[in-house]
C-alpha positions as CSV (number, residue, x, y, z in Angstrom):
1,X,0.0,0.0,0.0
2,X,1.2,3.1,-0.9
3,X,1.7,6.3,1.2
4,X,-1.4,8.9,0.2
5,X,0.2,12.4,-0.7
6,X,-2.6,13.3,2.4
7,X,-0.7,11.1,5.3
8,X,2.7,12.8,3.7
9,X,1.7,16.4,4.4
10,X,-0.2,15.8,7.6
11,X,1.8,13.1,9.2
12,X,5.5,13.1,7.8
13,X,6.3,10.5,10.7
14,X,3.9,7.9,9.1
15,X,6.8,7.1,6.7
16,X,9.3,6.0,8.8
17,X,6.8,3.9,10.8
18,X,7.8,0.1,10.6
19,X,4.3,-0.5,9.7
20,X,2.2,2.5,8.1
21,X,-0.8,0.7,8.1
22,X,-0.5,-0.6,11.3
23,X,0.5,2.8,13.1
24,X,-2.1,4.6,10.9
25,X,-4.9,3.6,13.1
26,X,-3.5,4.7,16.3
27,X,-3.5,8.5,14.3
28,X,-6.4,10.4,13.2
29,X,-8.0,8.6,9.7
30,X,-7.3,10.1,6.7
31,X,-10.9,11.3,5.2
32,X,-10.0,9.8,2.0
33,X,-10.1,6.5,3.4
């Protein structure tokens, strides 16, 4: 799964996360999901 240009602007630490999907859930959704 790629890294939505959304979750790059608002959370630049989402990249370097070991697993962005996983982590994503503890952060705020993106509304585009």
């Amino acid at each position: 799964m790629t890294t939505h240009p959304y979750v790059l602007k608002y959370y630049p630490e989402a990249r370097q996360a070991p697993s962005y999907p996983d982590n994503r859930a503890m952060l705020r959704p993106p509304p585009i999901m």
